[in-house]
C-alpha positions in Angstrom: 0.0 0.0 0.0 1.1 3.5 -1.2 1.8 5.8 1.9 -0.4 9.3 1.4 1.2 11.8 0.4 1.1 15.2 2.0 0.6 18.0 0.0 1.6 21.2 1.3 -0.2 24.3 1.3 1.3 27.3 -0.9 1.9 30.3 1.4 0.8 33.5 0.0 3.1 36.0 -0.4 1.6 38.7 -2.2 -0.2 41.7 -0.8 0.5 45.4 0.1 2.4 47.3 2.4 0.9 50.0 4.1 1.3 53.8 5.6 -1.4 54.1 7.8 -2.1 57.8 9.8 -3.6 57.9 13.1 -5.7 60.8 13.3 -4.4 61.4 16.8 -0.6 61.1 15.9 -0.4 63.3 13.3 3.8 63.0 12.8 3.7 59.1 13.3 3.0 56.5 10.4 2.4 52.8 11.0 4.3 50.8 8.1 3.1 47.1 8.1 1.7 44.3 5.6 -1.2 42.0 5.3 -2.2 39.9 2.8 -5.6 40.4 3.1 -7.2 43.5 1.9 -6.5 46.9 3.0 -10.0 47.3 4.2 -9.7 44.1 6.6 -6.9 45.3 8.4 -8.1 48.9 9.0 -11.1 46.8 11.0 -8.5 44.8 12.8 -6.4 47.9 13.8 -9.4 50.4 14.9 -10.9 47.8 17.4 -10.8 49.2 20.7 -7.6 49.6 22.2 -6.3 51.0 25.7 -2.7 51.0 24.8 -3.7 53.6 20.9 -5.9 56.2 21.1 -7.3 57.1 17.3 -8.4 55.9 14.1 -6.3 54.7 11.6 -6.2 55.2 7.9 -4.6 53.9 5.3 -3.9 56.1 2.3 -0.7 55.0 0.6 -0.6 51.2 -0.5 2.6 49.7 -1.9 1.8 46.2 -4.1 4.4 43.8 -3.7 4.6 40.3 -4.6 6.7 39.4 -1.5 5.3 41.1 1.6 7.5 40.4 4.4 10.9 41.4 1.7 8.9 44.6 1.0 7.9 45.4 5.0 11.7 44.9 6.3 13.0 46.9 3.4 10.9 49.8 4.1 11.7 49.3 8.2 15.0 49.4 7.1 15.3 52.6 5.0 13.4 54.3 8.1 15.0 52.8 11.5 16.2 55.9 12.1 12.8 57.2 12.3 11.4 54.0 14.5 9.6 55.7 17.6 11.5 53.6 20.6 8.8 54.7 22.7 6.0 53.0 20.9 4.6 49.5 22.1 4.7 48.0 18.5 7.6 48.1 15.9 5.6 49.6 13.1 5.8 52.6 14.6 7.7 55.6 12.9 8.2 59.2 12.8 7.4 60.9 9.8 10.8 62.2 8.9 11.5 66.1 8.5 10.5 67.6 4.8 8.8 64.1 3.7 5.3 63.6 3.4 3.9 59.8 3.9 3.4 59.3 0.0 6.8 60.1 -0.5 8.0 57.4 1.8 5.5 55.0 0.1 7.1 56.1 -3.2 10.7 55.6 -1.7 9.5 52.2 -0.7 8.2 51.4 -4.0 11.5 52.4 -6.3 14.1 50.6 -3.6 11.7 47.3 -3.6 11.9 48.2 -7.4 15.7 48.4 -7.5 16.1 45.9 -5.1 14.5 42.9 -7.1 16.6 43.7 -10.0 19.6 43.4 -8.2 18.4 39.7 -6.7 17.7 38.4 -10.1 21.2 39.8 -11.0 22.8 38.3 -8.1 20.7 34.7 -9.0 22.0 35.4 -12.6 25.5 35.5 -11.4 25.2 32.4 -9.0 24.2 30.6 -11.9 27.2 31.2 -14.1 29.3 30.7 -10.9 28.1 27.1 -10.6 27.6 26.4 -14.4 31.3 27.5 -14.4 32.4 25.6 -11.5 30.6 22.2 -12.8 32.7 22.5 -16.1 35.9 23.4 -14.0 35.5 20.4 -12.2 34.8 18.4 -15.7 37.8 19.6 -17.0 40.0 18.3 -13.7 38.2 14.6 -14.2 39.3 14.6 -17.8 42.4 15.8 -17.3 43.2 13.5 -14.8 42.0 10.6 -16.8 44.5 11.9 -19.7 47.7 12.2 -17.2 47.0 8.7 -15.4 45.8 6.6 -18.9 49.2 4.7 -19.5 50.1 4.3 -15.9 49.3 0.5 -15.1 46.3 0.6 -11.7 48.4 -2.7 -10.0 51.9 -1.8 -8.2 53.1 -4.9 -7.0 54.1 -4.6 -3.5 58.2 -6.0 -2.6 59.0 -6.1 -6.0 62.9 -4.8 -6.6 63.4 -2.4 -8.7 66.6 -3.0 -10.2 
């Protein structure tokens, strides 16, 4: 009998990431990701909350097809601006002479930039082992070249004379 076999579920990785404003915190944006809609999430983050006062809205949206690559890279290009103080990690100032949409639009062009310089990094890794397979056929036929005349039997206590 045929064991079962397990198939696994396909993780989504597509969605947005998301600027969200607080309508009490006006110099504070919230950058996260979901996968579900924009919509849902606003209902999950406005539910009543002791530890954030305000309403949040979303109003710049940045479509990725990798979520979590597209979140750390934006909480990268703004940990300088990460409010310490804040109970959650999303958290960040807005920082001096940039608007929210320009961060989004920041976001966008380095996730942008970013993807073309993996697929020219996986582009690279490739010739790197394409190259290093041949090396490696060229050592095992020059080998068999050098040692083709040389006898595989030494007989041991034999005299040379």
């Amino acid at each position: 009998m045929a064991a079962k076999r397990r198939t696994r579920k396909r993780v989504k990785k597509s969605g947005i990431v998301y600027f969200a404003e607080n309508t009490r915190i006006p110099q504070m944006v919230k950058i996260g990701m979901t996968i579900d809609s924009a919509e849902r999430r606003l209902e999950l983050a406005n539910r009543k909350n002791e530890f954030m006062c305000g309403l949040w809205s979303i109003k710049h949206k940045v479509k990725t097809n990798d979520v979590a690559r597209t979140e750390t890279l934006a909480h990268t290009l703004f940990e300088d601006y990460l409010d310490s103080g804040s109970i959650s990690t999303e958290m960040y100032l807005i920082p001096q002479n940039m608007t929210i949409k320009q961060m989004a639009d920041l976001v966008r062009e380095k996730d942008r930039i970013y993807v073309e310089h993996m697929e020219e990094e996986e582009s690279a890794k490739a010739a790197v082992a394409e190259a290093q397979m041949r090396l490696e056929e060229l050592h095992r036929k020059h080998k068999e070249e050098l040692t083709r005349d040389i006898p595989n039997t030494v007989e041991v206590g034999k005299k040379c004379d």
